[in-house]
C-alpha positions in Angstrom: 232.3 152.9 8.7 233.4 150.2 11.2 232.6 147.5 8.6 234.7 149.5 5.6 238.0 149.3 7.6 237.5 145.4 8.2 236.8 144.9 4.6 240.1 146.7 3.6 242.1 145.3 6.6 240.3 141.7 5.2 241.5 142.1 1.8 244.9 143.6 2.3 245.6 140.6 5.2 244.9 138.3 2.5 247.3 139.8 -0.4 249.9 139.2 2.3 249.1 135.6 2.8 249.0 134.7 -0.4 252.6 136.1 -1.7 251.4 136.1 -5.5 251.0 138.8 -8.2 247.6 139.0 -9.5 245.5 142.1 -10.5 243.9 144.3 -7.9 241.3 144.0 -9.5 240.5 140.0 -9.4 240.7 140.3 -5.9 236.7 138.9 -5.3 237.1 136.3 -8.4 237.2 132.7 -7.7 241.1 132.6 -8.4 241.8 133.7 -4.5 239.4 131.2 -3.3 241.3 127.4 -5.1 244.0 129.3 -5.8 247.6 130.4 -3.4 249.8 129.4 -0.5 247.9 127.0 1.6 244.4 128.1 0.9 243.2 125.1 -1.2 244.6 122.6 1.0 243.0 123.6 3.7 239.7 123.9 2.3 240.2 120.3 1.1 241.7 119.3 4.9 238.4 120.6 6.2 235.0 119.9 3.9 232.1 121.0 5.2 229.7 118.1 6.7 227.4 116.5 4.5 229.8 116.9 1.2 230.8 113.2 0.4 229.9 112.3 -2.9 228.2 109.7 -1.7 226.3 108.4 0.6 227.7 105.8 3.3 225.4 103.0 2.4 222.7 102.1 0.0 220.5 102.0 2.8 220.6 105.5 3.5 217.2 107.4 3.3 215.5 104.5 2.5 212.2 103.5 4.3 212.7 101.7 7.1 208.3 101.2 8.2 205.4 102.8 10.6 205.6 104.0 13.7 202.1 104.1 15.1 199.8 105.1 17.9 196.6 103.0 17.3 195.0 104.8 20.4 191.7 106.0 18.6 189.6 106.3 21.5 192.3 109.1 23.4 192.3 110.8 20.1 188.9 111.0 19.7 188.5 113.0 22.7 191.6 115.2 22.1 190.7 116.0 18.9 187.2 117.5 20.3 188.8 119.2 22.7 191.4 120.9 19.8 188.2 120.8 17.3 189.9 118.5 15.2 187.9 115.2 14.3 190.1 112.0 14.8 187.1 109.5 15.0 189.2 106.2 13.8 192.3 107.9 13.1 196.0 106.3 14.3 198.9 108.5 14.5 201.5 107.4 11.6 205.0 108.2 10.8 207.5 107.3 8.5 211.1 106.1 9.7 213.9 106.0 7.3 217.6 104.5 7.9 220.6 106.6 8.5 224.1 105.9 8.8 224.3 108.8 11.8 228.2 109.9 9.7 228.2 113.6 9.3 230.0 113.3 5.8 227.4 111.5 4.3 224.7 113.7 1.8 222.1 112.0 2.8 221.7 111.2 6.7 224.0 114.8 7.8 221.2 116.9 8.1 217.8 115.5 9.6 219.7 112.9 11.6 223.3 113.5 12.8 223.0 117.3 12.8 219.3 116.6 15.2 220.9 114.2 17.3 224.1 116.7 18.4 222.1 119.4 18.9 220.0 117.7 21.2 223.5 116.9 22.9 224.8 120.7 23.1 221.3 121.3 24.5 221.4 118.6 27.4 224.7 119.5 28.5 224.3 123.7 28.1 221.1 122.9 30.1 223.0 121.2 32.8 225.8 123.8 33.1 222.6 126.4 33.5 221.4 124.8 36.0 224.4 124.9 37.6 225.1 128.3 37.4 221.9 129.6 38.3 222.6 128.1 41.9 226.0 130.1 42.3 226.3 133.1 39.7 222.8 133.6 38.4 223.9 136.5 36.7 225.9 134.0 34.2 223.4 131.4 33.4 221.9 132.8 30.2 223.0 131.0 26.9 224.6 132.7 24.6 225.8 132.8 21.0 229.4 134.3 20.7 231.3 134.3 17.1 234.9 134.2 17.3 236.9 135.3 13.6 240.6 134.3 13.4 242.5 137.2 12.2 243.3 137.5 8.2 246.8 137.2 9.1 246.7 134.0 10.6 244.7 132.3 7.8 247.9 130.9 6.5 247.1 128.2 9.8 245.7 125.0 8.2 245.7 123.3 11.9 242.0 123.7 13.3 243.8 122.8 16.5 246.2 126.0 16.9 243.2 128.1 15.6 240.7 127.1 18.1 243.5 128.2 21.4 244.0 131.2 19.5 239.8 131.8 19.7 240.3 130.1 23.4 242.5 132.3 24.6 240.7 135.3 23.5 237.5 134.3 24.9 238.9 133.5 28.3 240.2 137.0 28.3 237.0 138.5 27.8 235.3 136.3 30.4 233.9 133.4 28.5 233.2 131.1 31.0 232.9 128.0 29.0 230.6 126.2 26.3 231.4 124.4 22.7 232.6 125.6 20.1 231.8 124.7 16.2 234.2 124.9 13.4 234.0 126.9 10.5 236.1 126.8 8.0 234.8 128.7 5.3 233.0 131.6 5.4 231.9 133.5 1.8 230.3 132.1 -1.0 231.5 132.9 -4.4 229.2 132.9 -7.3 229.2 133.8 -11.3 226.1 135.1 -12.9 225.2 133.2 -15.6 222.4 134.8 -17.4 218.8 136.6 -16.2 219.6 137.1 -12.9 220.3 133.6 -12.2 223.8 133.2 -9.9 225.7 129.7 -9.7 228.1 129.0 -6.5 231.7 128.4 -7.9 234.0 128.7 -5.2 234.6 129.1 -1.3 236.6 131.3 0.8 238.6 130.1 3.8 237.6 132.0 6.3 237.9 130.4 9.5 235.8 131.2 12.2 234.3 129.9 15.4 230.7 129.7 16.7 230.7 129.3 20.6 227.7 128.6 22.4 227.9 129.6 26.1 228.3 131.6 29.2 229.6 135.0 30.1 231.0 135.9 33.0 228.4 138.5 35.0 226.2 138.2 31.7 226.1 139.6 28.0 225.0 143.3 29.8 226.1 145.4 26.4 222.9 144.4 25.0 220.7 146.6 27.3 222.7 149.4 26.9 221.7 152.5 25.6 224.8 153.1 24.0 224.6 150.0 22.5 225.2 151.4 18.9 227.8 153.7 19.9 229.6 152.0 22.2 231.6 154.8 24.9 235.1 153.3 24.8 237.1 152.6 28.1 233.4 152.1 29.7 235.2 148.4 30.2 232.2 146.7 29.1 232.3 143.7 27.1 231.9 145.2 23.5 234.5 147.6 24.9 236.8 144.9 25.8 236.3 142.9 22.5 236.8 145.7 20.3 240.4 146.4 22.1 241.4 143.5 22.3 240.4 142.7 18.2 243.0 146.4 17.8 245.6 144.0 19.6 245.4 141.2 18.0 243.4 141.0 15.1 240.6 138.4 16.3 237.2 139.7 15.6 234.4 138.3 19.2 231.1 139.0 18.6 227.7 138.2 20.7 225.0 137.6 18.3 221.4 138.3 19.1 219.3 136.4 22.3 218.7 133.0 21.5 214.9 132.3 20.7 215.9 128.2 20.5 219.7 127.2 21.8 218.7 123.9 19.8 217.8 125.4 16.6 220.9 127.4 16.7 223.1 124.5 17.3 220.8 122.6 14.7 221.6 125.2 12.1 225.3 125.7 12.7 226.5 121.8 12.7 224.1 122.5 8.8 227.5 123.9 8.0 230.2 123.1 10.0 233.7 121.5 9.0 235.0 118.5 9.9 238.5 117.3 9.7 238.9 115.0 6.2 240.0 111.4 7.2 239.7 111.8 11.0 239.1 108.6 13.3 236.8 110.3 15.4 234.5 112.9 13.8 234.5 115.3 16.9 232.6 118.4 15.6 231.5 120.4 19.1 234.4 120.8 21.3 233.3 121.8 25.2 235.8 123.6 27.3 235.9 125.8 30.6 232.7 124.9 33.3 230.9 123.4 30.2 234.1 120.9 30.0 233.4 117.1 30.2 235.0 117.0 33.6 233.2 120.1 35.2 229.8 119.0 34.0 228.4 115.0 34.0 225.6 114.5 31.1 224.3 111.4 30.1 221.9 111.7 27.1 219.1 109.6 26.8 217.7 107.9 23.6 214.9 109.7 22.8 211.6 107.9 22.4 209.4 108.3 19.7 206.0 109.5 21.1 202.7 110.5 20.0 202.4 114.3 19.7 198.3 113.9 20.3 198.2 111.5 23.4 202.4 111.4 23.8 202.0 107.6 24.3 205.6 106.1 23.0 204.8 104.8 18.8 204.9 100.9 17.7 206.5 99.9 14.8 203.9 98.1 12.7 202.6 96.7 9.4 200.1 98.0 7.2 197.7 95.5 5.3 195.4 98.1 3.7 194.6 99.1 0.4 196.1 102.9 0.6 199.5 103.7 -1.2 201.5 105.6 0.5 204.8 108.3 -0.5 207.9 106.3 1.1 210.4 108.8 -0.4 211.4 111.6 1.3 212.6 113.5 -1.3 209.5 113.9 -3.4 207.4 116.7 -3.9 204.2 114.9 -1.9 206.2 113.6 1.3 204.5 113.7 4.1 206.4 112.8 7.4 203.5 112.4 9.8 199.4 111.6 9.5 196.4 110.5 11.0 194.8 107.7 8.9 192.0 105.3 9.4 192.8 102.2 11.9 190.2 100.2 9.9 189.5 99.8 6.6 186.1 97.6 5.4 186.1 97.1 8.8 189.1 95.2 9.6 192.2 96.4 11.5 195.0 97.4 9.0 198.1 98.1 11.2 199.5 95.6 13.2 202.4 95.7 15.5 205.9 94.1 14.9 207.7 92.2 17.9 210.8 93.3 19.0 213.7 91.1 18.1 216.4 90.7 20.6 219.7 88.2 20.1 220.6 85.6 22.1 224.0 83.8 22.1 223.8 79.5 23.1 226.9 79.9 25.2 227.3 75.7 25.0 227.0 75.3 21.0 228.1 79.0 20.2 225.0 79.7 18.1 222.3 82.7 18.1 218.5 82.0 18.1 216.3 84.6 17.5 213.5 85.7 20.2 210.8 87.5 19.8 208.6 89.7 22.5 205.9 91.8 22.8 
């Protein structure tokens, strides 16, 4: 019943904002989606990631080489222990180039999304830390969805939006954490023959995801009355579901985490991202999460070995054996064990480092290599 009176309060919020005849009827066609007051330009002021037409460069995806652990003799013995045979066998994987721009098709996905995640991570893991030393209590993570209200979908400034979600979380005890933009929530699609559907359109719909801390604790999910929630109890779901009443803003705590880094992985898939802006700033941190509360420095991570976890070598391969470079096709595969000799001679070989070195007297740069 609950999720009947949102629907109708949805779709009569949104007649309002638009302030256009149309049919009743046409309500879930595509027309409300590119067409009305405001509507389309802010779905064009805030594309989702990874929807340039192009890619940044012509280098992205492409191979880049190996990355090798030539350690046989540690596998061999690992491999017996796992019953695995790796008599001979180097670890190999494939490195492509990325640009690291969350607009671009290609690199958006399996490199810039991987790489902030692993930032929310290091810095939510911090503020745990933290926590756990004075209000244990508050030191779970959790996954909190904040919906602007229908009548404020007229709003094309992401800015006004998100102190309008702040300001509701901080009155329902949201200690602090970041926050990921959505602008665009349903997916509109046309059927176009045996059961097959085609996406035509999007719905702006903006929206929120916070990942964080609660004051004392998310303790409506152990309730028993979880699905029939006693109201004035002054619980959390009590508290969200007056204050959405008040105001119209829709807070909800999604499910435990199983992996804070897959969650964050998966909602920067989708996020939006302001068109044209300087500084593409896609997780926002506020409250004891905030940059000045909580000091993170993120390390490069090294590319290791997930047999012996010694750190890979770039090197050359002189064999015989062709190998799939391209990502994309059907018989990619990322990582292998293959043979370190072939007829009996050594077929990968490491590459030296190259580091650049400026003459400061004639103003030139030689090249040095090292091991």
């Amino acid at each position: 019943m609950l999720y009947g009176v949102l629907v109708k309060m949805v779709v009569s919020s949104k007649v309002d904002v638009l302030g256009i005849d149309f049919d009743k009827d046409k309500i879930s066609s595509v027309e409300l989606a590119t067409y009305g007051s405001g509507l389309l330009s802010s779905l064009d002021l805030y594309p989702l990631v990874g929807s340039g037409l192009t890619s940044t460069n012509s280098y992205c995806g492409n191979f880049s080489g190996f990355y090798v652990c030539d350690r046989t003799d540690l596998h061999e013995r690992i491999g017996m222990m796992q019953g695995k045979d790796y008599r001979g066998k180097a670890f190999v994987r494939k490195v492509h180039f990325n640009c690291g721009k969350p607009l671009c098709p290609v690199c958006y996905r399996g490199d810039w999304a991987v790489r902030e995640a692993r930032k929310v991570v290091a810095r939510l893991e911090a503020t745990s830390r933290m926590l756990k030393v004075s209000s244990p209590e508050s030191s779970e993570v959790e996954h909190v969805v904040v919906s602007i209200s229908p009548k404020d979908y007229g709003i094309s400034d992401e800015k006004v939006l998100r102190a309008k979600a702040k300001k509701a979380l901080e009155e329902l005890g949201f200690i602090g954490g970041g926050s990921i933009f959505h602008g665009s929530r349903h997916r509109r699609y046309e059927q176009i023959k045996g059961g097959v559907f085609r996406q035509i359109a999007t719905d702006w719909s903006p929206h929120f995801h916070y990942l964080g801390f609660l004051k004392g604790g998310y303790k409506c999910r152990d309730c028993k009355r979880k699905c029939n929630c006693l109201a004035g109890c002054g619980g959390f779901d009590d508290r969200r579901w007056q204050y959405y009443l008040k105001t119209g803003i829709y807070v909800k705590v999604l499910p435990k985490r199983k992996s804070v880094y897959h969650t964050a992985w998966y909602q920067l898939n989708h996020a939006s991202i302001r068109k044209g802006a300087k500084r593409s700033v896609v997780v926002v941190w506020m409250g004891i999460a905030g940059y000045r509360k909580v000091k993170v420095k993120v390390e490069k991570r090294k590319s290791v070995c997930p047999v012996c976890q010694y750190e890979l070598k770039k090197c050359r391969y002189h064999g015989k054996k062709s190998f799939v470079t391209n990502r994309f096709s059907s018989d990619y595969v990322r990582d292998s064990m293959e043979d370190l000799e072939e007829d009996g001679l050594v077929v990968w070989s490491e590459i030296p480092k190259r580091s650049f070195r400026r003459d400061s007297e004639e103003d030139t740069i030689e090249e040095d290599s090292y091991g």
